[in-house]
N, C-alpha and C positions, 0 to 999 in steps of 0.2 A: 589339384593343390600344388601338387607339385611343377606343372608347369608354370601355374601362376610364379612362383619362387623364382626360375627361370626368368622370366620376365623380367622383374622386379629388380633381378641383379643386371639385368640387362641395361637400365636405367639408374640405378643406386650413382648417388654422385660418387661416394667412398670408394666403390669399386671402381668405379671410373678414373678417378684420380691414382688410384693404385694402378691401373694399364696402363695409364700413360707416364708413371714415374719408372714403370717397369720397359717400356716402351727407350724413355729419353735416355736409361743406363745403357739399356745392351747398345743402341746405337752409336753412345761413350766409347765402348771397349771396341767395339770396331772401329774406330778411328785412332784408336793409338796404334795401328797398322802404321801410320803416316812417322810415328814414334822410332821407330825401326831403320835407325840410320847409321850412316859412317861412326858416329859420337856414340850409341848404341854398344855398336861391337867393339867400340874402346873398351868403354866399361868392363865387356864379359872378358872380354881378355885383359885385362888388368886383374880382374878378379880370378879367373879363371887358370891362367900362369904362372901366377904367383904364392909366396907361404905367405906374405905380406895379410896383415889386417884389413877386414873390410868394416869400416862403422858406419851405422846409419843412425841420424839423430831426425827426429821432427818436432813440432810443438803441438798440443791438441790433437785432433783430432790425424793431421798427417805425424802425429806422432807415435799412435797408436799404430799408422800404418808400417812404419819403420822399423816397431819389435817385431810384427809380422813378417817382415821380408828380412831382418837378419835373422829371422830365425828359421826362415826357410832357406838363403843362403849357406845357415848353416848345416840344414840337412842334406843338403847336395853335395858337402863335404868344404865347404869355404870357411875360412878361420874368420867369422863376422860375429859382431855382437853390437845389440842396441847400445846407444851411446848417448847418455843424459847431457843435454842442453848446456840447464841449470847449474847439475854440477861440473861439469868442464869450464865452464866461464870464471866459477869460485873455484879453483884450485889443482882441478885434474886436469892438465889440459897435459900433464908429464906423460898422459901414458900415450900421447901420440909421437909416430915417427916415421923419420922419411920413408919414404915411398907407400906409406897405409894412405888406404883412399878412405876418403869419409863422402858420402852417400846425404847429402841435407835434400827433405824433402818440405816441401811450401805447397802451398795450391798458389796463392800471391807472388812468391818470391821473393816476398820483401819483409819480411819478418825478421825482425832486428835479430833479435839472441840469434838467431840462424847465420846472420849475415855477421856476426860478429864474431861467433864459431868458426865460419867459413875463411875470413880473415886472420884469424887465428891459425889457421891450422895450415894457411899456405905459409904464413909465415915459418914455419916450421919443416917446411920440405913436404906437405903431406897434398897429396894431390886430393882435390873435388870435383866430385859431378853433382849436379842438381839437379832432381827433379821435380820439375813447378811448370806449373800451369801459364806462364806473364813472363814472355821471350820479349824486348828484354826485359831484364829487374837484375834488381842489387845482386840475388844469389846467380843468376845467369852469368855476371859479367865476372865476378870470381871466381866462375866453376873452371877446370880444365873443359868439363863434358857435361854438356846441358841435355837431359831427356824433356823433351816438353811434353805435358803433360794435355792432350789437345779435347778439350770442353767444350761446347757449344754454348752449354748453360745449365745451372743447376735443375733439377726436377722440381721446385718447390717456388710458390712466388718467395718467402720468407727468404729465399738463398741458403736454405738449408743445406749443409755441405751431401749431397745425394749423389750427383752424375760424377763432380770431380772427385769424391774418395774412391768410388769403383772405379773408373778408369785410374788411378795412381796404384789400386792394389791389381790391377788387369794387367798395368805395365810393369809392375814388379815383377810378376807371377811370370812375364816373359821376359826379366830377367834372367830370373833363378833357373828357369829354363836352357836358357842360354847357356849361361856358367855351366849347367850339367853336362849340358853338350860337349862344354869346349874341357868340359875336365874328365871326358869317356867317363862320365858316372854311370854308373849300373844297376840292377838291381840287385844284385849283391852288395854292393855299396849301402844302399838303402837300408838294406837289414841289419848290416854291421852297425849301422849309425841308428838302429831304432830295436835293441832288444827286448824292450820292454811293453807292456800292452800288448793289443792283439795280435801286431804283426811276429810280436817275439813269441807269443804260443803258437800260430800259424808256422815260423819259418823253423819251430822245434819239433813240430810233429814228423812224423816218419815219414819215407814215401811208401811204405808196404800200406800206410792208412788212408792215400792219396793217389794211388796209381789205380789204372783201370787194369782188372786181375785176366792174365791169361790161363786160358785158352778161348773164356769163357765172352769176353769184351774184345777181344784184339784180334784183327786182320792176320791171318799166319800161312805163310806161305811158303814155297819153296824156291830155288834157283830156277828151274827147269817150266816153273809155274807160268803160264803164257799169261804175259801181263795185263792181258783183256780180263781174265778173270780174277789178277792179285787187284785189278779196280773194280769189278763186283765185291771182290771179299770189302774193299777199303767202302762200301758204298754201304756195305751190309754191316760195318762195322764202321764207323765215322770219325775216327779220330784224328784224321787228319795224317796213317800212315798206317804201313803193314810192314811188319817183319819177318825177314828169311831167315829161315833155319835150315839147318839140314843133320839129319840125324839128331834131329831135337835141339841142336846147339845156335846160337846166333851166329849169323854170319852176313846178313845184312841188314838194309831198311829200304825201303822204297816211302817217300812222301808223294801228295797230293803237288807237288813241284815239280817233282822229276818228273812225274806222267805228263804235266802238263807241256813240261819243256821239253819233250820225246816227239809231242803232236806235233809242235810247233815245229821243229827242223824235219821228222820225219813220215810225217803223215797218217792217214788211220792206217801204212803198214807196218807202224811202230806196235800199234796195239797185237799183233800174230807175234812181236819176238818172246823172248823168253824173258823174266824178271829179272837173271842176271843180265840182262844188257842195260839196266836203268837202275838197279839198285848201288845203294854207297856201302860197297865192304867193310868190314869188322868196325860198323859205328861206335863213336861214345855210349857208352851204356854204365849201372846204376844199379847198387846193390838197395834190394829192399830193406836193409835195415840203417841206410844212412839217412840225415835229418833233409826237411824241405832245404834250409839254408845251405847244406853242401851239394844238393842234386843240383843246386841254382846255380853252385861255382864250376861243377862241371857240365851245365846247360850254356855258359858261358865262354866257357875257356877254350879256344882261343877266339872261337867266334860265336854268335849265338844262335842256340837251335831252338826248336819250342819243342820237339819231342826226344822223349830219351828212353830207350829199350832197358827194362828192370829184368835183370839175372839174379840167376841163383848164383853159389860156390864154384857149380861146374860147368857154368856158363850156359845153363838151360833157361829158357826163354820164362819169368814167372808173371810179367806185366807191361803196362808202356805208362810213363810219367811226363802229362801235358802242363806245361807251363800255365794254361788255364786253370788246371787242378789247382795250383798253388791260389791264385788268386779268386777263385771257387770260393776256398777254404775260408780265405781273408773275410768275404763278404758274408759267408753264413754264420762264421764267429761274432761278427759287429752286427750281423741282426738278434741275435741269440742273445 
């Protein structure tokens, strides 16, 4: 019986037509690779450099995409916000000003209220880019910065808006991307900008409730430790690093990097020296009763690490706190 089913779906036109709508998107979003131009990196650095406003307006259906991407611009840390058409044409149109970019997206390019906006708004000192699918058109030739939006063809005979709204939200998404890039966003950033919901009881909880607890999970070694065996401990213990103690107290860390980058210059007679020749003295480390969100800022500062040595008062070794832990946490709170 159950194979038969197999079959059957093997054949079903509905499923069939669903592979192939699924089929005609992804191939959409890989092609706005081609998207990724000189006008591109305008954008993100415009966006990305400046306190200036980012607005994104659309109509329909690219409108809905638009409060999408200011609103992910805005969690990246960009001062953006959707931007009604409608009412900027009747009367708002005060709250633009020079140098804010406004963001019109079209799949056409030629949708009036858009192109009217668009004119409006250079009028005014405000720079545009557009994102449409119809190089040229009306919003192309008023933009400073054209993203074209690159479709082959809808998924649907009807021309249901299908292939070109995912490739407009696929080029957005590497937008936002962009801008995070170009404005060192972080993930510290991230949580400041999102305390509430899951991520803000994830990034409140302890690390004493998130760390992996020593003596009993963590690689622990000594200076003197021949680091053929502080990579048995790290093999027998997998987190991705072992820390040195001595007389109980921290005083180094050795990762799954420095071993690696030991072989590399010094051969298998790297493996016979001793730990202290590969370990990073008096690492950043991390008291167990501070929150995920402040272990995150010193996992970051000044550059970023993924593991961090959890002390006690006296500087005795009590766990190790892996930037996956955090993000662990993240995922079994949202299935929970």
């Amino acid at each position: 019986m159950c194979s038969g089913f197999r079959a059957l779906s093997d054949t079903d036109p509905i499923l069939a037509a669903a592979r192939e709508l699924l089929q005609i998107e992804a191939k959409a979003v890989i092609m706005q690779e081609r998207a990724l131009d000189d006008a591109f990196l305008a954008v993100v650095n415009h966006i990305g450099s400046r306190d200036s406003n980012t607005l994104v307006a659309g109509i329909g259906k690219s409108g809905l995409i638009a409060r999408l991407l200011a609103s992910k611009l805005a969690s990246v840390g960009a001062r953006a916000w959707y931007y009604s058409t409608i009412d900027a044409l009747h009367g708002e149109l005060g709250g633009l000003r020079p140098d804010d970019l406004l963001i019109l997206l079209s799949n056409s390019g030629q949708t009036q209220e858009l192109v009217d906006l668009g004119k409006a708004a250079v009028q005014r000192g405000v720079r545009v880019a557009a994102m449409v699918s119809r190089v040229p058109s009306a919003l192309s030739r008023i933009a400073d910065w054209t993203l074209q939006v690159h479709v082959e063809r809808e998924a649907t005979e009807t021309k249901l808006p299908t292939a070109s709204t995912t490739a407009m939200l696929a080029l957005g998404d590497a937008l936002v991307i962009g801008v995070a890039r170009r404005r060192g966003f972080t993930v510290m950033d991230y949580a400041r900008n999102h305390p509430g919901g899951t991520l803000g009881v994830v990034l409140g909880s302890r690390v004493r409730d998130l760390m992996v607890k020593a003596p009993d999970g963590v690689a622990i070694v000594t200076p003197d430790t021949p680091i053929f065996e502080t990579l048995l401990a790290m093999t027998r213990f997998p987190n991705g690093a072992a820390l040195v103690v001595r007389a109980g107290l921290l005083v180094g860390i050795v990762t799954e990097g420095d071993v690696r980058r030991g072989l590399a210059t010094k051969g298998k007679g790297f493996l016979e020296l001793d730990t202290a020749a590969c370990m990073t003295p008096d690492p950043r480390a991390c008291g167990p009763d501070l929150t995920a969100l402040e272990a995150l800022e010193v996992m970051e500062t000044p550059n970023q690490i993924y593991v961090l040595p959890v002390v006690d008062g006296t500087g005795s070794v009590v766990g190790l706190l892996r930037m996956h832990d955090i993000a662990g946490l993240e995922v079994e709170k949202s299935l929970g």
